[in-house]
C-alpha positions in Angstrom: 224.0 -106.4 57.8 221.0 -104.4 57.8 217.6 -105.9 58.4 215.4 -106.6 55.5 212.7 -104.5 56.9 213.1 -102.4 60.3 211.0 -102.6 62.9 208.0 -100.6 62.2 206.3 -100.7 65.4 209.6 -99.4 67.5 210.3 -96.5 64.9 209.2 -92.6 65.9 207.0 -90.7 63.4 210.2 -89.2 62.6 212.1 -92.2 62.2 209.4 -93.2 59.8 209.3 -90.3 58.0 213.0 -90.0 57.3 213.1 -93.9 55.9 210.3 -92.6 53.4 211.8 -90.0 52.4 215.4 -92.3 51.8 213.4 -95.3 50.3 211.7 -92.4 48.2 215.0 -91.3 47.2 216.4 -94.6 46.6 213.4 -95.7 43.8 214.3 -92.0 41.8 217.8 -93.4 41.7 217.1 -96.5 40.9 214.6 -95.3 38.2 216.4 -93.2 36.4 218.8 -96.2 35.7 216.2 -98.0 34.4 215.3 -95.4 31.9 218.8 -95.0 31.0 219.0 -98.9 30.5 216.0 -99.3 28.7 217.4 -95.7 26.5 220.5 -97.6 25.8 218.4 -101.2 25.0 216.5 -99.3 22.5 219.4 -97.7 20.6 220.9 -100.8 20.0 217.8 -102.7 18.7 217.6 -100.0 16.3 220.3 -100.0 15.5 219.7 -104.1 15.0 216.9 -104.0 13.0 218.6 -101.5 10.9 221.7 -104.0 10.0 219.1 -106.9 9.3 216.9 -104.7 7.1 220.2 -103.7 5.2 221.2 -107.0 5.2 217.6 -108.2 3.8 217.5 -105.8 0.8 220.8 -107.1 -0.3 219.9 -109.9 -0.8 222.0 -111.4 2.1 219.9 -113.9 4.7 219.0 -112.8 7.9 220.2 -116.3 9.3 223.2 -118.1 8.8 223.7 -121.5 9.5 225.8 -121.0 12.4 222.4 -119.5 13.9 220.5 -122.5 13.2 222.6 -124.6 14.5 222.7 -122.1 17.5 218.7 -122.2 17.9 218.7 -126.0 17.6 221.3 -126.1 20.4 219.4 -124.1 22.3 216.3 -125.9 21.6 217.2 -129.1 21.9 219.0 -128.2 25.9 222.4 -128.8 25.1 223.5 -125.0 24.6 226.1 -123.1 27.5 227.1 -119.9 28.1 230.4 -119.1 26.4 232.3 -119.0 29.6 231.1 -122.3 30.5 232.2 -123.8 27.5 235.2 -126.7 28.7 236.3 -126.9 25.1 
C-alpha cells in the first residue's frame, strides 16, 4: 500500500520533480472527469426542467402524491434507500 504522502525530506530534486509532474498529471485526469460529469449532470437537468415545464403548461401537477408522501418520509427520518428496503 502506498504511503499517503512520501517522505519529502529523503526524496532528490528529481524525485520531487517527477511526483509533480505525476500528481500534475493525475489532477488533469481527474479534472477532465469532472467536467465530463458536471457536462452529463447538466444535460439531464435540462432535460428535467424541460419535462416539468411541459408537464406545467398542460395543466398536469408538477407533484404527485406519491412525492409528497416521499418528501414527508424523508422529512420526517423514516425514508431508505431502495436497496435497503426489507419489504
Amino acid at each position: 500500500m502506498e504511503e499517503t504522502f512520501p517522505d519529502i525530506g529523503a526524496m532528490s530534486n528529481q524525485e520531487l520533480k517527477d511526483l509533480i509532474g505525476q500528481l500534475t498529471d493525475e489532477e488533469t485526469q481527474l479534472s477532465y472527469q469532472r467536467r465530463l460529469l458536471h457536462g452529463r449532470i447538466d444535460i439531464l437537468r435540462a432535460e428535467l426542467v424541460n419535462r416539468l415545464r411541459s408537464n406545467r403548461e398542460s395543466g398536469d401537477s408538477l407533484l404527485s402524491g406519491a412525492d409528497v408522501d416521499l418528501l414527508s418520509d424523508i422529512l420526517a427520518g423514516r425514508f431508505q434507500a431502495e436497496e435497503n428496503r426489507d419489504d
